[in-house]
MIZA-132880 format. One record per residue: residue number from 0; residue in one letter; x, y, z of N, C-alpha, C, O in turn. Coordinates in nm, 3 decimals. Example, Ala and Ser with C-alpha at 12.3 -4.5 7.8 and 13.67 -1.06 7.14 Angstrom:
<atoms>
     k   r        nu        nv        nw       cau       cav       caw        cu        cv        cw        ou        ov        ow
     0   a     1.319    -0.569     0.780     1.230    -0.450     0.780     1.320    -0.330     0.780     1.424    -0.332     0.846
     1   s     1.285    -0.225     0.708     1.367    -0.106     0.714     1.290     0.003     0.787     1.341     0.114     0.804
</atoms>
This chain:
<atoms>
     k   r        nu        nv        nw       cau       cav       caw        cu        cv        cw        ou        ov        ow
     0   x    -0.325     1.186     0.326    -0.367     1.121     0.205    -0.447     0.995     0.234    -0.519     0.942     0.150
     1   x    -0.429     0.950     0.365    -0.483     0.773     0.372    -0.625     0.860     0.372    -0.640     0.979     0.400
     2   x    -0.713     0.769     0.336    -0.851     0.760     0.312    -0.966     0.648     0.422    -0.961     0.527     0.406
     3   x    -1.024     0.686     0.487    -1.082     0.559     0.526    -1.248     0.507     0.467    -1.322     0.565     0.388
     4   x    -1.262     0.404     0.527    -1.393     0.366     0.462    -1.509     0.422     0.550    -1.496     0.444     0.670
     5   x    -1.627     0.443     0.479    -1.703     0.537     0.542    -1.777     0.468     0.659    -1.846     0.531     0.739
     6   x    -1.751     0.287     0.664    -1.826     0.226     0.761    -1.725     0.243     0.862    -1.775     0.260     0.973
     7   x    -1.592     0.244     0.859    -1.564     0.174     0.984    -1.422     0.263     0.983    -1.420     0.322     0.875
     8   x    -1.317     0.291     1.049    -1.222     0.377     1.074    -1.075     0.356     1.035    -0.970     0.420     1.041
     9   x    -1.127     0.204     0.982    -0.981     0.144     0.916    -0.939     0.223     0.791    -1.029     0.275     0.726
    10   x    -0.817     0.238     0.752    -0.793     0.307     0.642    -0.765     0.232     0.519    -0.683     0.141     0.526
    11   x    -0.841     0.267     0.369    -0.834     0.208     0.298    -0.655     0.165     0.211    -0.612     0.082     0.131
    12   x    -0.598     0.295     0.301    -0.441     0.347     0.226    -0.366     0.377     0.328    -0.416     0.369     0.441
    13   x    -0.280     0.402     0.318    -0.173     0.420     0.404    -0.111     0.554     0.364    -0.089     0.578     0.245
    14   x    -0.077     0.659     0.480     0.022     0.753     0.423     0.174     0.712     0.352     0.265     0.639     0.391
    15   x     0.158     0.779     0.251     0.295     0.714     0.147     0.448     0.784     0.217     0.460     0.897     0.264
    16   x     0.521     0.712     0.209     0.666     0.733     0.281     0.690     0.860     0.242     0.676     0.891     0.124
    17   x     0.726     0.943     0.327     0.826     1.055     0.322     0.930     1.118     0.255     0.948     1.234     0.218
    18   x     0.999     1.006     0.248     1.125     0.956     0.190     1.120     0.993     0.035     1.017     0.958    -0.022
    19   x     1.214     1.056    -0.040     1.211     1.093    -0.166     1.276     0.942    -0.261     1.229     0.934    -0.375
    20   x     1.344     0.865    -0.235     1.354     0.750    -0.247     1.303     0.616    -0.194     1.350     0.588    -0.084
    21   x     1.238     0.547    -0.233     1.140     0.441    -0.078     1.228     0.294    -0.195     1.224     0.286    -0.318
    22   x     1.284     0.219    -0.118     1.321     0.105    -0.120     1.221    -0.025    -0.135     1.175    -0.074    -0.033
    23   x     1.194    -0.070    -0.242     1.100    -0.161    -0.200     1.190    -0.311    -0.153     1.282    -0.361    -0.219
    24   x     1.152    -0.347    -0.063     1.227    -0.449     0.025     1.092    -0.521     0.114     0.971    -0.500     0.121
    25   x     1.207    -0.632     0.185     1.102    -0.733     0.269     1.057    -0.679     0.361     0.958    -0.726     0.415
    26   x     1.128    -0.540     0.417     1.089    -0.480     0.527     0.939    -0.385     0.483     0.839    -0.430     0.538
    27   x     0.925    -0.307     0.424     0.818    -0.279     0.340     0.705    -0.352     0.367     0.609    -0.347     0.444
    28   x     0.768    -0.458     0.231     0.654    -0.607     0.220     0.604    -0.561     0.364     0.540    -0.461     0.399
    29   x     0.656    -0.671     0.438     0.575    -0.690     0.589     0.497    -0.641     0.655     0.401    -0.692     0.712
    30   x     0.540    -0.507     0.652     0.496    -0.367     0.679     0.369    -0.343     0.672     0.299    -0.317     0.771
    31   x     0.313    -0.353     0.506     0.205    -0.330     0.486     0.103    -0.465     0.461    -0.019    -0.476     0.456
    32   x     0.254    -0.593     0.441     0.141    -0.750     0.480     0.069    -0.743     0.567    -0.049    -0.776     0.564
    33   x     0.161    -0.676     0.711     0.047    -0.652     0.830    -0.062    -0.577     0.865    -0.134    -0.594     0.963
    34   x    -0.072    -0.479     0.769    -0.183    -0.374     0.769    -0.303    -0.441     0.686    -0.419    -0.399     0.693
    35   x    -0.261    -0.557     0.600    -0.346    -0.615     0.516    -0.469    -0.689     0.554    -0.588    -0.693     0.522
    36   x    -0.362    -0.764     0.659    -0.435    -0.872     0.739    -0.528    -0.796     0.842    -0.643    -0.839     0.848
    37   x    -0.502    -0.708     0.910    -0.586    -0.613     0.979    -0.682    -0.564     0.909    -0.793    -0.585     0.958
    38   x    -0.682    -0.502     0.807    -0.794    -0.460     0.727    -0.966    -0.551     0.740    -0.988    -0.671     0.754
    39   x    -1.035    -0.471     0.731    -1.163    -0.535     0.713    -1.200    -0.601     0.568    -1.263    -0.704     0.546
    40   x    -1.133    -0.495     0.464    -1.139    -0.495     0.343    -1.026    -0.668     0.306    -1.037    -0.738     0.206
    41   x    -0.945    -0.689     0.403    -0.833    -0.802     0.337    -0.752    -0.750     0.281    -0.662    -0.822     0.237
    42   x    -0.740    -0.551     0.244    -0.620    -0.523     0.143    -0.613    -0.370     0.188    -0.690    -0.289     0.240
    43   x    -0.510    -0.372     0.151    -0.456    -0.210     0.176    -0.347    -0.157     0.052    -0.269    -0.219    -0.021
    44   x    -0.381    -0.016     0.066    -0.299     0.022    -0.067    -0.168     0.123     0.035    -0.183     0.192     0.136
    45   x    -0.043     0.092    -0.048     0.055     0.175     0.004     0.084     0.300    -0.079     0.202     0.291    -0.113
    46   x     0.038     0.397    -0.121     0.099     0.484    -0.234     0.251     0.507    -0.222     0.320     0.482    -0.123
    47   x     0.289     0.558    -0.338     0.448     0.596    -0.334     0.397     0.746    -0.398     0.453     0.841    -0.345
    48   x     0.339     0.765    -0.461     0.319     0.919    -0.497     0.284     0.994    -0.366     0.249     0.927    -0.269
    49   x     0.290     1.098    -0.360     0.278     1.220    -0.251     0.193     1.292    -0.253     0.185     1.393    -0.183
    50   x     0.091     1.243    -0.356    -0.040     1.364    -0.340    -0.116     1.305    -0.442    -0.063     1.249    -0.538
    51   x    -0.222     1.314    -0.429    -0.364     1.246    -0.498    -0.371     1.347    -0.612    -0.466     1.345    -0.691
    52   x    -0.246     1.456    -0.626    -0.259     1.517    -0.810    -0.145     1.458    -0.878    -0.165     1.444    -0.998
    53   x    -0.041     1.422    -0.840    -0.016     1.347    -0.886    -0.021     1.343    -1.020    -0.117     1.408    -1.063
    54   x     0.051     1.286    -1.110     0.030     1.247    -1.259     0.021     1.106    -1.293    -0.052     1.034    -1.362
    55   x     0.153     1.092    -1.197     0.171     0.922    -1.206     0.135     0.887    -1.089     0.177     0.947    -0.990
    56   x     0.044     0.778    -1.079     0.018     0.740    -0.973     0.044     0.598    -0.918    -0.043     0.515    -0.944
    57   x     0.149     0.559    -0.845     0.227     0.477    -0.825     0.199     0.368    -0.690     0.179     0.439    -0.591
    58   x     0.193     0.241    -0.659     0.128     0.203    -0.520     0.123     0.048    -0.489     0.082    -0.017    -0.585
    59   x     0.160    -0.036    -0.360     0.132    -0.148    -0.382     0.008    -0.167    -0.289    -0.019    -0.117    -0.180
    60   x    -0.059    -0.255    -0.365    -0.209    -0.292    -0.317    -0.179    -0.488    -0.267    -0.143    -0.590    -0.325
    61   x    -0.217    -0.451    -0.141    -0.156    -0.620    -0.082    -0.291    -0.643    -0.024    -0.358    -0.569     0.048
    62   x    -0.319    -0.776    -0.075    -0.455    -0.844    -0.094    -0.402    -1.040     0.035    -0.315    -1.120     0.069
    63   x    -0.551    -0.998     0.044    -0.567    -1.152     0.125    -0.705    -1.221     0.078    -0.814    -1.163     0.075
    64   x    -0.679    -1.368     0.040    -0.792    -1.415    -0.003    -0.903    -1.344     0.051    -0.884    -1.278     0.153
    65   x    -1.023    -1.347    -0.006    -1.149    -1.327     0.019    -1.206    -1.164     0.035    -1.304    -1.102     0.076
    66   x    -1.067    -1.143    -0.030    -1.110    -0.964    -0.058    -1.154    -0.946    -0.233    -1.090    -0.960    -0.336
    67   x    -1.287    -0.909    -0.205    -1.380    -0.879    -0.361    -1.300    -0.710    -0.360    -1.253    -0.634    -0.275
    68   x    -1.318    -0.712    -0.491    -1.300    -0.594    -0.547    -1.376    -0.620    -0.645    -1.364    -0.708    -0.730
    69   x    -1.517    -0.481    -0.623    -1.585    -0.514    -0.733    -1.581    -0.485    -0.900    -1.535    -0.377    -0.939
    70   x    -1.606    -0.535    -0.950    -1.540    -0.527    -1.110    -1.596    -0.357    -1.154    -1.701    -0.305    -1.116
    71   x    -1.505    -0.301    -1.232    -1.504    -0.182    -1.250    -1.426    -0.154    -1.417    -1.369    -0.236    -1.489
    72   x    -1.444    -0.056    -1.430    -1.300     0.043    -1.539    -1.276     0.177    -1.502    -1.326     0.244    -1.411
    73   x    -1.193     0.203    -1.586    -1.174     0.344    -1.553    -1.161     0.391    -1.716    -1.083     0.348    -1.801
    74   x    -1.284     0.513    -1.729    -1.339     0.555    -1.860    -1.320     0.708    -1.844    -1.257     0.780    -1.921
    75   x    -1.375     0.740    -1.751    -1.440     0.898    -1.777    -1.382     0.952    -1.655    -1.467     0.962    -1.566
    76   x    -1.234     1.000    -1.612    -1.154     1.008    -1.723    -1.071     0.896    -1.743    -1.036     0.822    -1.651
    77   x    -1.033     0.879    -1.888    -1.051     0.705    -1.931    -0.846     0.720    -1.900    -0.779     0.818    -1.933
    78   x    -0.798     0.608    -1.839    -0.715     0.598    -1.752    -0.662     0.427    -1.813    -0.752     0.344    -1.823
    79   x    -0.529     0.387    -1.848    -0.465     0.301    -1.835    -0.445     0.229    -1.721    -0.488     0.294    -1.625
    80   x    -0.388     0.099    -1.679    -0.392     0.054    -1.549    -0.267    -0.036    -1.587    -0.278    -0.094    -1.695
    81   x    -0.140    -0.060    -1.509    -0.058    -0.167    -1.512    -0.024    -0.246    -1.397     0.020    -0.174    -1.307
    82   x    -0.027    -0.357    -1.368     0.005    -0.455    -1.228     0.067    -0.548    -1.229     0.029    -0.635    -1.308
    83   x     0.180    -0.575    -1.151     0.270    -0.620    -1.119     0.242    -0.725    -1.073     0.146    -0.677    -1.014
    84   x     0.237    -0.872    -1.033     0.246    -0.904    -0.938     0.407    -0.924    -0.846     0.470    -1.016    -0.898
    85   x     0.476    -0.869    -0.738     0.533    -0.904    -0.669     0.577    -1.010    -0.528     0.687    -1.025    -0.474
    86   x     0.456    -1.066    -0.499     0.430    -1.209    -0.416     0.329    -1.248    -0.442     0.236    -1.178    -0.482
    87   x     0.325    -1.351    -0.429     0.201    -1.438    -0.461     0.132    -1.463    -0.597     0.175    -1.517    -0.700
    88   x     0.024    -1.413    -0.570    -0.068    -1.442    -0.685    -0.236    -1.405    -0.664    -0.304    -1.389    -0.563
    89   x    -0.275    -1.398    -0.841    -0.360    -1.329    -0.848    -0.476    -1.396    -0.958    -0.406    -1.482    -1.011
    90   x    -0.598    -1.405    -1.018    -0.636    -1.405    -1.067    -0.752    -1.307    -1.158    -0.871    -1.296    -1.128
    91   x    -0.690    -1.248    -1.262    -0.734    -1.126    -1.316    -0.839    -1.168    -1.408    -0.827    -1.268    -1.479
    92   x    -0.990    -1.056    -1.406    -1.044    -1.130    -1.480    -1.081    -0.967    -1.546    -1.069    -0.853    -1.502
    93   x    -1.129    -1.024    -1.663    -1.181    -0.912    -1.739    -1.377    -0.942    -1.801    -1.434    -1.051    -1.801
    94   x    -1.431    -0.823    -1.841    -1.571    -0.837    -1.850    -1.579    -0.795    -1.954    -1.484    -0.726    -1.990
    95   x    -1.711    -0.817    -2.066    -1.783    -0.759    -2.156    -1.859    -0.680    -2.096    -1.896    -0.714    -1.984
    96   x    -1.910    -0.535    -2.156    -1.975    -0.472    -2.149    -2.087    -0.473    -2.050    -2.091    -0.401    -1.951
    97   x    -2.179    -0.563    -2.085    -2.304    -0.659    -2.017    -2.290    -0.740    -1.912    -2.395    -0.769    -1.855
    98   x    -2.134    -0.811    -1.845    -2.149    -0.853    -1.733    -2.106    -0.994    -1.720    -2.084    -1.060    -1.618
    99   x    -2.099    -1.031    -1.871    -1.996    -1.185    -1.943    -1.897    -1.191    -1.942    -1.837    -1.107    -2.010
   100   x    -1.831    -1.275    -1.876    -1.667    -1.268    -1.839    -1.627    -1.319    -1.990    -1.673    -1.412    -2.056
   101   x    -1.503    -1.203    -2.026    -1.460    -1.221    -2.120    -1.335    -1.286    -2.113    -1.322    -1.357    -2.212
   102   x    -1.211    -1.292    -2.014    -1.141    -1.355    -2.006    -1.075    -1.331    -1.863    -1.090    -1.224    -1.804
   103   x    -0.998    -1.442    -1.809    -0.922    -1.436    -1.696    -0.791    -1.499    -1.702    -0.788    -1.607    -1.762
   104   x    -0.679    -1.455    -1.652    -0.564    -1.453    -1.629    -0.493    -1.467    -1.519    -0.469    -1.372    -1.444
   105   x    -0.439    -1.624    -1.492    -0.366    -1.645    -1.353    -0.217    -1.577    -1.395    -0.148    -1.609    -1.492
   106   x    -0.190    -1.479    -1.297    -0.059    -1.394    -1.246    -0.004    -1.424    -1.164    -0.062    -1.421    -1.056
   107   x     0.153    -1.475    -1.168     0.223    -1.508    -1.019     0.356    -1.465    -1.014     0.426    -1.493    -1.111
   108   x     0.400    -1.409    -0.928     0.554    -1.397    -0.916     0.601    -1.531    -0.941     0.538    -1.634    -0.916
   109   x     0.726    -1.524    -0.996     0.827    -1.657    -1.024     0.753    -1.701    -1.159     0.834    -1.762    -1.229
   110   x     0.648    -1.693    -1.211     0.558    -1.747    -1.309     0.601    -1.689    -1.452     0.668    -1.586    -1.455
   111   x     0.558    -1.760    -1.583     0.537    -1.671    -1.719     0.481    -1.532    -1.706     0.535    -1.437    -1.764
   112   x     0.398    -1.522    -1.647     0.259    -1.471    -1.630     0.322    -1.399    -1.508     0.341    -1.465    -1.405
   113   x     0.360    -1.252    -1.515     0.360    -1.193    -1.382     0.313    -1.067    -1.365     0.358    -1.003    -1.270
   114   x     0.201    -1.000    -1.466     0.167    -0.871    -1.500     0.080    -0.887    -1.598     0.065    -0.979    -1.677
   115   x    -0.014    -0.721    -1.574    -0.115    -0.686    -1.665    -0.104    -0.590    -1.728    -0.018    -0.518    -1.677
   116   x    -0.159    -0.535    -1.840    -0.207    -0.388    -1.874    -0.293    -0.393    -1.900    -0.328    -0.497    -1.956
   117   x    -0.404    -0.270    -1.875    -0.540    -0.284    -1.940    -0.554    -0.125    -1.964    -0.511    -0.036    -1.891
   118   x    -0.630    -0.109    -2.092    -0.678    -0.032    -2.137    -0.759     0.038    -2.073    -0.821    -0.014    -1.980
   119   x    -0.781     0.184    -2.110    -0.894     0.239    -2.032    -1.042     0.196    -2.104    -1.050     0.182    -2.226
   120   x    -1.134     0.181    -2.033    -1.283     0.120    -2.014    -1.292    -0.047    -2.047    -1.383    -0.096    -2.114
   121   x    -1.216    -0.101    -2.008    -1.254    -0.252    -2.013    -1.273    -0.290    -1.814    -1.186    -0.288    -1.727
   122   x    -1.425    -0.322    -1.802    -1.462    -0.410    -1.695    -1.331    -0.524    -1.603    -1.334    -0.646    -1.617
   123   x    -1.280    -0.488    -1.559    -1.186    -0.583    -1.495    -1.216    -0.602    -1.346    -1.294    -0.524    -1.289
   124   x    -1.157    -0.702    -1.280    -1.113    -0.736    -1.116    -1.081    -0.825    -1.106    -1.127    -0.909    -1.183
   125   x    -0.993    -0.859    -1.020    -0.896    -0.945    -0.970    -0.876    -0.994    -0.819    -0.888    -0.902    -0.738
   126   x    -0.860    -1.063    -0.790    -0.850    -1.174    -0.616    -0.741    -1.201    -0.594    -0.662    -1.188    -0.688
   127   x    -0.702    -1.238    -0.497    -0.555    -1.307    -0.490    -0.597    -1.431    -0.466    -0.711    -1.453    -0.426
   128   x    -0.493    -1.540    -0.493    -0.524    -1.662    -0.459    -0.413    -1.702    -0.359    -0.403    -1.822    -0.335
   129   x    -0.346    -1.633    -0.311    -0.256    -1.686    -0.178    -0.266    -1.584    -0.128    -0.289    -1.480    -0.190
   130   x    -0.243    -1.599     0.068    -0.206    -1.486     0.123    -0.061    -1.436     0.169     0.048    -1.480     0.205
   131   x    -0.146    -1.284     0.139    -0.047    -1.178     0.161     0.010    -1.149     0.030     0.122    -1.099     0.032
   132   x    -0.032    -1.166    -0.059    -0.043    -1.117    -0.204    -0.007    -0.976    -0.264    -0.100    -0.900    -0.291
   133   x     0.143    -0.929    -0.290     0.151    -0.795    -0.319     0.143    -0.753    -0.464     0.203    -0.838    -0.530
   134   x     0.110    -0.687    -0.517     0.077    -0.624    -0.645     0.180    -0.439    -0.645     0.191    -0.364    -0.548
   135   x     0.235    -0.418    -0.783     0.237    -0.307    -0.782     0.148    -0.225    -0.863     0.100    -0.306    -0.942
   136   x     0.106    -0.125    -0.886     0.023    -0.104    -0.984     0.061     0.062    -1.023     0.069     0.154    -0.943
   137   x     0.077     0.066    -1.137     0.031     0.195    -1.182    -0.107     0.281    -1.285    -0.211     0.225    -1.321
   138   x    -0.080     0.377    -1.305    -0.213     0.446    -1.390    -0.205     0.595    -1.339    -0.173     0.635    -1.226
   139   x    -0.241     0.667    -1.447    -0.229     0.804    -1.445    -0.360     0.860    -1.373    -0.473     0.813    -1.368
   140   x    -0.299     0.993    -1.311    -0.380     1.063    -1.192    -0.395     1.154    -1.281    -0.375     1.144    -1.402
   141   x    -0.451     1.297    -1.188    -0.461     1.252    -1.091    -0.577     1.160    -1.033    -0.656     1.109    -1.112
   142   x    -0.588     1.137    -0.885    -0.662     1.060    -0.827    -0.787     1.146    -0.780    -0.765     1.225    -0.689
   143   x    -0.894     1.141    -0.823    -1.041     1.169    -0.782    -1.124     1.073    -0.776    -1.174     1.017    -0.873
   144   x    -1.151     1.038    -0.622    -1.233     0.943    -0.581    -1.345     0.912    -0.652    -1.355     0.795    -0.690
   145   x    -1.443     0.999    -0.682    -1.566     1.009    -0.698    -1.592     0.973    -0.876    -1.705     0.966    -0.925
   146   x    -1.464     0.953    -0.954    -1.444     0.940    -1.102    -1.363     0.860    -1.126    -1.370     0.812    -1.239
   147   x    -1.220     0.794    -1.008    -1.211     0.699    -1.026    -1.190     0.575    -1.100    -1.096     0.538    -1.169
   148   x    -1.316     0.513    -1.063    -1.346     0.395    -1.109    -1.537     0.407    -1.159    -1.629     0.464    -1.100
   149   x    -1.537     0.344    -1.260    -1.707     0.320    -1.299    -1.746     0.195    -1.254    -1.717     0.099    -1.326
   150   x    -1.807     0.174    -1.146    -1.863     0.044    -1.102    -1.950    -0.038    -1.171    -2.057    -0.002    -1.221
   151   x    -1.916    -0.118    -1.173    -2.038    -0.246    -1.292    -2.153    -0.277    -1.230    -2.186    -0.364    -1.149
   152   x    -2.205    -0.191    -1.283    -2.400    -0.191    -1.236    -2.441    -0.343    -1.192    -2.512    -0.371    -1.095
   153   x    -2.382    -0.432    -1.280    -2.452    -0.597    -1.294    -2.332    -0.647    -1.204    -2.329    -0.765    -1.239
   154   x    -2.248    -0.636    -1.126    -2.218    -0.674    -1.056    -2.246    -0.630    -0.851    -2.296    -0.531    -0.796
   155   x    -2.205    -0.716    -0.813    -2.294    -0.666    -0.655    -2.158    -0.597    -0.573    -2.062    -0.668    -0.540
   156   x    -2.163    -0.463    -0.548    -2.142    -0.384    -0.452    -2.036    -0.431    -0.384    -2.036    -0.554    -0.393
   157   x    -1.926    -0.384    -0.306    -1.839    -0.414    -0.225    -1.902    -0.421    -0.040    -1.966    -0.328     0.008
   158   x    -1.878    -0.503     0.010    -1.912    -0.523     0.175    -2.154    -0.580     0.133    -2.241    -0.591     0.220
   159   x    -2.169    -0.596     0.009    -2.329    -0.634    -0.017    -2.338    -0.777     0.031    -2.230    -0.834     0.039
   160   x    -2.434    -0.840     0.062    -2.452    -1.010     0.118    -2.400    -1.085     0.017    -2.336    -1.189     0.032
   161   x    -2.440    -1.006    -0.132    -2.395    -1.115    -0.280    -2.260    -1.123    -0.318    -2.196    -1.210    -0.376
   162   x    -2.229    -1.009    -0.271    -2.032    -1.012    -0.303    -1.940    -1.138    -0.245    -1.844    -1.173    -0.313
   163   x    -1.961    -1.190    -0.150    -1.933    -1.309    -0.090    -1.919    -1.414    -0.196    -1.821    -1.476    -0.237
   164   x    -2.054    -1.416    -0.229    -2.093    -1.543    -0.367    -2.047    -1.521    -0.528    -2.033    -1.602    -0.619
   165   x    -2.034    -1.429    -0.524    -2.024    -1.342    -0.695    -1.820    -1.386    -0.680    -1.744    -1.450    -0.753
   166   x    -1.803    -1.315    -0.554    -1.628    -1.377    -0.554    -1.626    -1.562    -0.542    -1.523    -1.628    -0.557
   167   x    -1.748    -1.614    -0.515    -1.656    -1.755    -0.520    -1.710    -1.806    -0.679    -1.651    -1.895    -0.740
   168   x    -1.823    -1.740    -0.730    -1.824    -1.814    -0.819    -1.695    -1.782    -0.952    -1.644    -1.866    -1.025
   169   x    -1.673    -1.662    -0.949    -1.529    -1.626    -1.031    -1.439    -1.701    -0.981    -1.371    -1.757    -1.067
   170   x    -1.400    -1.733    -0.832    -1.270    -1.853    -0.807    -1.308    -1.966    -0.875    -1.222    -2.053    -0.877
   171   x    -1.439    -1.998    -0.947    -1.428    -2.107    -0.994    -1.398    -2.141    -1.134    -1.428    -2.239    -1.202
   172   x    -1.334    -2.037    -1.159    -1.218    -2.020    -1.302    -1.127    -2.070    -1.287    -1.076    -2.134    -1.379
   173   x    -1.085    -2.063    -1.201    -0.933    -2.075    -1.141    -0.912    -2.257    -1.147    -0.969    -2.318    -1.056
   174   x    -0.844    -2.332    -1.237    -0.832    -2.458    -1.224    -0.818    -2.530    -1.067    -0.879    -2.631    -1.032
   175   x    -0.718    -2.449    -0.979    -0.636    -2.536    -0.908    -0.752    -2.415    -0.759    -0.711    -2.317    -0.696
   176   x    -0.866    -2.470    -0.755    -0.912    -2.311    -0.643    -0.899    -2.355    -0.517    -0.914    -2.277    -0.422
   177   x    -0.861    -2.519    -0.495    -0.819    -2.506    -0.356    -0.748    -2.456    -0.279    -0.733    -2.471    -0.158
   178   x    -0.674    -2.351    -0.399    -0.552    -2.250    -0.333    -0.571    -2.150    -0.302    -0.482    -2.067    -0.283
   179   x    -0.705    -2.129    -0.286    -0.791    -1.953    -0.277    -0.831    -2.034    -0.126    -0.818    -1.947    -0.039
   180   x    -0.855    -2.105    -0.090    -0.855    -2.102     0.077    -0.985    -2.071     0.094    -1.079    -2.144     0.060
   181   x    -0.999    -1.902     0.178    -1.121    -1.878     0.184    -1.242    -1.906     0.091    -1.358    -1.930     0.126
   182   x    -1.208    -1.902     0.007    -1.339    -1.919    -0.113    -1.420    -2.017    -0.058    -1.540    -2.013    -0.033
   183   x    -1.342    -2.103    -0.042    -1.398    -2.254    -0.072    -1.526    -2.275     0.065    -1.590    -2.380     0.075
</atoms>
């Protein structure tokens, strides 16, 4: 099931546990904190589902500052999304149509604020602002790469020269952004 990226041999995912019960614990956490930090991307996804048909599709995605994820939805086929945060923290932002940030949302474990839902076709993405940042997330499968996600034309590409800049100028939502580290 792990997937890798087409530049380089790191895997975007991890094969999901075996195990018909998976414990989420610190041992876990770590587990895949360390696969995070290795990543080229800054993040790695752990699935808990067992197959990319799937219905429910279940997974923690553990982020390290300065990993863009480029803003996207999921429309066609149009798909719910829910996220957890479980360590750290996150800053979720959402888009208009055209490419105008419509609103953003600091998420933190221990916080008011520790989760999202979003509808299917609203423009969203999100950063972490501390590292080693775990998220759980769900949304209905199954999973087909190629349909996915709809990438935001007006935004710049994942691993592009502008993605660098496009992620710091969104940290500069963030009141307190000396806590995003890399950005700065």
């Amino acid at each position: 099931m792990s997937s890798s990226n087409p530049d380089n041999s790191f895997p975007r995912a991890l094969d999901p546990p075996k195990d018909p019960i998976v414990l989420l614990d610190t041992v876990i956490f770590s587990q895949v904190i360390e696969q995070s930090r290795k990543s080229p991307r800054g993040r790695i996804i752990l699935p808990f589902h067992k197959s990319n048909d799937d219905l429910l599709q279940r997974m923690l995605n553990v982020l390290q500052p300065g990993s863009y994820i480029q803003p996207h939805r999921h429309e066609s086929p149009p798909k719910a999304e829910s996220i957890l945060v479980l360590k750290g923290s996150i800053c979720f932002v959402s888009f208009k149509d055209a490419g105008e940030i419509d609103d953003y949302f600091l998420l933190s474990q221990g916080s008011g604020n520790i989760g999202i839902d979003v509808v299917p076709g609203v423009f969203h993405t999100f950063f972490a602002m501390e590292e080693d940042t775990v998220l759980f997330e769900v949304k209905p499968g199954p999973y087909v790469e190629i349909d996915d996600k709809d990438f935001a034309a007006w935004a710049p590409a994942e691993g592009s020269e502008e993605a660098k800049d496009y992620l710091k100028m969104l940290s500069r939502l963030v009141p307190l952004r000396s806590t995003i580290g890399m950005l700065e």
